[in-house]
Phi, psi and omega in degrees: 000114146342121161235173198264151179296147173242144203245149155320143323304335177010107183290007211262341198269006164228025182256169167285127146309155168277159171279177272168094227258338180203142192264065211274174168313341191271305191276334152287349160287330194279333155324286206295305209280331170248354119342270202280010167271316166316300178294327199290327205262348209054345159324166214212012175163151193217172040031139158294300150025284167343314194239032206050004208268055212297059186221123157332057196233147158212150180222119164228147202211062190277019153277347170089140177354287183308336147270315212018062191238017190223052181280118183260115166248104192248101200269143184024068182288161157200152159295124205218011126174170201239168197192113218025215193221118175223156191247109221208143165277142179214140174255125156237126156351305187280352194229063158309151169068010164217136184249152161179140166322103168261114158330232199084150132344155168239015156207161181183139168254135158231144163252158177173238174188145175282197180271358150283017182101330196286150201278147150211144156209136195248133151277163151204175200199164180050244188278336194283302200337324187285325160301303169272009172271005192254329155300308185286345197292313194294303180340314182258024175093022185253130174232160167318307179331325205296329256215014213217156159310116158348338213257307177305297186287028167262314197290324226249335153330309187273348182276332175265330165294005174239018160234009158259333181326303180285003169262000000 
């Protein structure tokens, strides 16, 4: 099931998730379901957060919506070290209609477990790296915006109150 994006300002999109204390039928399903929310969005990774969902949860695929053959599901991931610097344009679902130049790690290992219960531990490098720290950066209540100068995130502040005015 397509679930609806929850968008800037939304506060759900600026709490810490809870972790994710058992890997029940409920939580593999909101899996399956932001999956087919992720493709459905063109994204290319989604957060629980997102979909409202306050759980230490991410689904990331950065072969994209048109292959989907590189899908990561990762329940109460964390980041267990960072490694040089890369600078990458990053897009969210949750910030429509705004890009910006992001600051990043260029490598990071995370751990966290699949929906079968099982440890991972992941290297990444390039694009998944950048993704996923940007699905975990929503765990801990962080968006791009955060990740951004005052001036953008004041414009982009004032561009979303005047699209909630017309609706």
């Amino acid at each position: 099931m397509t679930l609806s994006i929850c968008t800037y300002p939304d506060p759900v999109l600026a709490r810490r998730a809870e972790p994710v204390a058992e890997i029940s039928e409920e939580v593999r399903q909101l899996a399956s379901d932001m999956v087919e929310t992720m493709y459905a969005n063109q994204g290319i990774g989604l957060a629980a957060p997102q979909v409202g969902k306050s759980w230490r949860l991410i689904t990331v695929d950065i072969s994209g919506p048109e292959n989907q053959t590189e899908l990561v599901t990762l329940v109460n991931p964390e980041i267990q070290w960072r490694d040089g610097e890369t600078e990458t344009e990053e897009g969210c679902l949750s910030v429509p209609e705004f890009r910006s130049k992001v600051q990043r790690a260029a490598k990071v290992r995370v751990t966290g477990q699949d929906l079968d219960g099982n440890a991972v531990d992941m290297e990444a490098d390039g694009l998944l790296a950048v993704c996923l720290q940007h699905e975990i950066d929503h765990l801990e209540g962080t968006i791009i915006l955060d990740h951004v100068s005052r001036l953008k995130r004041s414009m982009y502040t004032k561009k979303v109150s005047k699209w909630q005015k017309q609706d």
